[in-house]
C-alpha positions as CSV (number, residue, x, y, z in Angstrom):
1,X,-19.5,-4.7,35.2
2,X,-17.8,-1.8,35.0
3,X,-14.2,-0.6,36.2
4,X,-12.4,2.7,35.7
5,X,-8.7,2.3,35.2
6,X,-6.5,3.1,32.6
7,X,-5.5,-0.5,31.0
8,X,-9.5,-0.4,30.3
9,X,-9.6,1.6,27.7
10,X,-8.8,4.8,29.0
11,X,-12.2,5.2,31.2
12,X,-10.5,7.1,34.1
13,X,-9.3,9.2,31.3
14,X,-13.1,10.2,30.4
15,X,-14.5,10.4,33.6
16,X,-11.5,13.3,34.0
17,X,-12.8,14.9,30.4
18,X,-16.0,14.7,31.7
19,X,-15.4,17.0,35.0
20,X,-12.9,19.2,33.4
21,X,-15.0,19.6,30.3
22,X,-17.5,21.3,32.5
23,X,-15.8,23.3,34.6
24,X,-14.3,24.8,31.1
25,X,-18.4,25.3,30.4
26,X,-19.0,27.3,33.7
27,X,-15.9,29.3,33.1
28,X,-17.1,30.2,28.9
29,X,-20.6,30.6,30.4
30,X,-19.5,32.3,33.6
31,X,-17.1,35.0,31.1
32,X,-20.3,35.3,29.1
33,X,-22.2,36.8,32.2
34,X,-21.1,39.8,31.7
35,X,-22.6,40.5,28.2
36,X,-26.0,39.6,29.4
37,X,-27.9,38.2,26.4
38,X,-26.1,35.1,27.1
39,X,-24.9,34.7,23.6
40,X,-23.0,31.9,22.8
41,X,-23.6,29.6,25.5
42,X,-25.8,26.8,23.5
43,X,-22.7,27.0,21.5
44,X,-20.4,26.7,24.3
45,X,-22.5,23.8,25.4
46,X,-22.9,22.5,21.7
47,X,-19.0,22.0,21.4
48,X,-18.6,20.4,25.0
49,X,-21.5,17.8,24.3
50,X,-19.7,17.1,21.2
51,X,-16.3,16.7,22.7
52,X,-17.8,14.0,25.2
53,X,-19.1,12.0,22.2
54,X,-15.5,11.6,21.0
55,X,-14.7,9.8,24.4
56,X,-18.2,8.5,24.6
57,X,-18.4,6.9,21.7
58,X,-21.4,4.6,19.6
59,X,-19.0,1.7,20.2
60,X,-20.2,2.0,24.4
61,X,-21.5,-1.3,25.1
62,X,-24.9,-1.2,27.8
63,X,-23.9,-4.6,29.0
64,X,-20.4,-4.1,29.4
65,X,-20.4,-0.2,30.0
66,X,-24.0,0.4,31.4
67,X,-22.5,3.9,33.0
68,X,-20.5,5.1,30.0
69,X,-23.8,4.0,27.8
70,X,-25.9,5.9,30.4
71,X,-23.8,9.0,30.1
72,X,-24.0,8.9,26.3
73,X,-27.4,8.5,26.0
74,X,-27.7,11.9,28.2
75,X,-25.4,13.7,26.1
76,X,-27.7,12.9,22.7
77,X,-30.3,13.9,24.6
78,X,-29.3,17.1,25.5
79,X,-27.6,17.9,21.8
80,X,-31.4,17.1,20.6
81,X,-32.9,19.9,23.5
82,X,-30.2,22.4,22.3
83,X,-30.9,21.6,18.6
84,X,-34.3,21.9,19.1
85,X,-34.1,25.3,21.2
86,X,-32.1,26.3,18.1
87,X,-28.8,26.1,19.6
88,X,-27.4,24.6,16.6
């Protein structure tokens, strides 16, 4: 059961990381267009995975946080792909 308001551990707070955290991605990878050998973006993608760990953090319960627990399990997932593409 999970509700998003402040007095809950900040979870409105990630939800707002989450969105503006990847809007900051588009605009690195957008900026990175231009170079064309797309340097830089696993990085860029690298650091913003890692950021969402801080606010996602080991301590997300699946029973009492099955979303924030889903969201986390994406973002390891996605570090693996990128470390694994040698993005890291």
């Amino acid at each position: 059961m999970s509700t998003d308001n402040t007095e809950d551990g900040g979870r409105t707070d990630r939800w707002q990381r989450l969105v503006v955290g990847a809007f900051q991605l588009d605009e690195a990878l957008g900026s990175k267009e231009g170079s064309g050998d797309g340097s830089g973006a696993a990085a860029h993608a690298q650091l913003y995975l890692d950021s969402l760990l801080e606010v996602f953090p080991s301590s997300v319960d699946p029973v009492e946080d099955f979303e924030g627990y889903a969201v986390r399990r994406m973002v390891l997932a996605l570090r693996r792909a990128l470390e694994q593409q040698g993005g890291r």
